[in-house]
N, C-alpha and C positions, 0 to 999 in steps of 0.2 A: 455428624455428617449433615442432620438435617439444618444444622445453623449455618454452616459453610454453605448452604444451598441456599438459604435466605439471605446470606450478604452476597455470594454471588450473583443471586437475581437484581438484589437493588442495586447495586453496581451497573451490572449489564444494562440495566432499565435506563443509570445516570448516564451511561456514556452515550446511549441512543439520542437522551435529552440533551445534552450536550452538544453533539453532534450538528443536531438541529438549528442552533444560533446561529446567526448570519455572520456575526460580527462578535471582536475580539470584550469589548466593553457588555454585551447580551450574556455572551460565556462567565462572563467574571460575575455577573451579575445570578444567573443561572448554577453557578455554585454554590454562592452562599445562602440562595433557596432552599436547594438540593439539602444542607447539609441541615439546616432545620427541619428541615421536614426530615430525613434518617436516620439523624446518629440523636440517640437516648440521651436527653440529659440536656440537650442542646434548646438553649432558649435564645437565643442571636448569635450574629457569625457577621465574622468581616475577611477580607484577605488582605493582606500586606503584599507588595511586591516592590522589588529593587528595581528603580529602575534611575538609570546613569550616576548608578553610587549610591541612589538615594533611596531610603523606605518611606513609603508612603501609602497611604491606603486607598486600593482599586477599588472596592466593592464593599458596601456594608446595608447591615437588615435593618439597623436602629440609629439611631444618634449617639446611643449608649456605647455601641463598638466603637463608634467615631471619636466617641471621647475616648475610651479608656485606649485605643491604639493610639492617638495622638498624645497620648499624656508620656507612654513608653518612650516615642520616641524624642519627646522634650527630655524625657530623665533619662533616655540610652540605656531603661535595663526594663522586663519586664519578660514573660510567658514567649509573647512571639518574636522576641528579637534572639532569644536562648534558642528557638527553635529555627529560625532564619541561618542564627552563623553556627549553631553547634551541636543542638539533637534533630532526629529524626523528630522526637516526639517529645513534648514537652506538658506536664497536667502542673493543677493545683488543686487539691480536693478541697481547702480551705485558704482565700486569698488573704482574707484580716490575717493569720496566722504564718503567712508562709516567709520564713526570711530569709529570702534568696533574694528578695526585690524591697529591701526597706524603705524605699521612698515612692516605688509606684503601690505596694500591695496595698501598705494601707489607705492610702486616697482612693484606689481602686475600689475596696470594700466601705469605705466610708460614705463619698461621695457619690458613686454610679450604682452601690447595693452587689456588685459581682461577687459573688458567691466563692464559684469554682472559674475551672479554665481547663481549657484542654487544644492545645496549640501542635499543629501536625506542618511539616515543611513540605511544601511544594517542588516535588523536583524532576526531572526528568535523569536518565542515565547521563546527560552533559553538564547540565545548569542546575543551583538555586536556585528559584525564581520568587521564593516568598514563602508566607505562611497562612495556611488557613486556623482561624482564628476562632473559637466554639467559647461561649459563653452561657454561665447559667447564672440565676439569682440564689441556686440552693447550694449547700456546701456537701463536697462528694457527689456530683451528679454523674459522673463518668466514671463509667463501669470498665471492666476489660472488656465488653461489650462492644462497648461504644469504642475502645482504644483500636480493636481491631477491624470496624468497619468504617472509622475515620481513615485510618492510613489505607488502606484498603482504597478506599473512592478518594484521599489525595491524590495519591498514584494516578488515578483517572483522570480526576480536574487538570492537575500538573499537564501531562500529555493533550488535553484539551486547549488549556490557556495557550499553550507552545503553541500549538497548530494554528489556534486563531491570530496569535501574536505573527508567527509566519507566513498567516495568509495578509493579514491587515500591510506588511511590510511588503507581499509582494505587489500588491492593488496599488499600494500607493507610489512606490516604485514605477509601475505600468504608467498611471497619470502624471510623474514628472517627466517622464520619458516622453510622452505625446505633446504634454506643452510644449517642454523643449523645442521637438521636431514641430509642433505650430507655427512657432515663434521666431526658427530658424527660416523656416519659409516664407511669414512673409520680410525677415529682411532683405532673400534673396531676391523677391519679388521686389521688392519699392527701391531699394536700393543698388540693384542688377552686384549682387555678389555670387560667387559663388557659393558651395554648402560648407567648405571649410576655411572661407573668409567671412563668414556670416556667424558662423560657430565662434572664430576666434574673436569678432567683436563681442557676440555676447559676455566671453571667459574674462574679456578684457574690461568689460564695462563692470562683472562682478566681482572682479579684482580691485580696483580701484574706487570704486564706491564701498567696498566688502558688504556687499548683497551676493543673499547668498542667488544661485546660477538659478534655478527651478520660480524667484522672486522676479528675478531680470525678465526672465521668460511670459510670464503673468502679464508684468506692465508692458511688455512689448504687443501680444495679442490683445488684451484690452485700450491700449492706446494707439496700436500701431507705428510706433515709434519707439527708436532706440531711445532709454533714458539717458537726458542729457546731451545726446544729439539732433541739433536741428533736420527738419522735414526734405526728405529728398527733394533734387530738384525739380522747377515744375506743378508741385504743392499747392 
């Protein structure tokens, strides 16, 4: 009981800090913090996250993570790719040794010194979103200890990054929406259109240049000018 009440406390304490970040890249950062300083055994951490098909690495403590995640995903097999597409939870208590990954383990242990591993997925009740990645230089550093207050504060991170990932989407959303409408105004203004003959030139200028709409929009308030069409008359 009284463990349960000490992973729940650091938990609770994680999601407050968490909570706290402003922004989606602080949170991912503020994880792999988090997870050094909590979980036993852990001596660097990185996270992996999917993003449009692709794994790549959001957040890391060392260069060490940075290698040894980018080496997985040159070679497509290692700890956090196992635990990205197929366990919850993924360990190695010994990486020279382990042959589930014959061509990352042992570069792994040879060349970056990585001991153990202990790889937790990131996920929410809808999405994968990646994996949190825990690294040590000793072999067996991760206890059931450590396996139960990893997933434990995943859980947390996971519903954190989401949030920030959905705030950052809607922020940015919000400011193509207003350049747009900047943009639309003034060609209504210099060019006497209306709002949706002014709209359809934008659609049409990003059409046919294939830029994208929110980019038309840009050059129109910083130039004043539709791209590509000369200066109203009068000029």
């Amino acid at each position: 009981m009284a463990e349960e009440a000490t992973v729940a406390g650091l938990v609770a304490d994680a999601a407050r800090a968490l909570a706290d970040e402003p922004t989606l890249q602080q949170t991912l950062d503020r994880v792999v913090e988090l997870a050094v300083a909590m979980v036993d055994g852990c001596d660097e951490a990185g996270i992996s996250l999917v993003t449009r098909r692709r794994i790549e690495s959001a957040a890391v403590s060392d260069p060490v993570v940075a290698r040894g995640d980018a080496l997985q995903y040159e070679l497509d097999e290692g700890p956090c790719l196992d635990a990205i597409r197929e366990h919850a939870l993924v360990e190695s208590g010994d990486v020279a040794a382990d042959p589930r990954w014959p061509r990352w383990a042992p570069r792994a242990a040879g060349e970056l010194g990585v001991g153990s591993m202990l790889c937790v997925q990131l996920y929410t009740s809808e999405n994968a979103h990646g994996a949190l990645n825990m690294y040590s230089g000793s072999r067996d550093a991760f206890g059931p200890d450590s396996h139960h207050l990893a997933s434990t504060f995943a859980a947390v991170a996971a519903a954190a990054i989401s949030a920030a990932r959905t705030e950052e989407q809607l922020q940015s959303a919000v400011q193509t929406r207003t350049l747009i409408g900047q943009a639309q105004g003034i060609i209504m203004e210099r060019y006497s259109l209306t709002p949706g003959r002014a709209f359809a030139v934008m659609s049409r200028v990003s059409q046919d240049a294939n830029i994208k709409l929110v980019d038309v929009a840009r050059e129109i308030v910083e130039t004043r000018r539709i791209p590509g069409v000369g200066a109203p008359a009068g000029d």
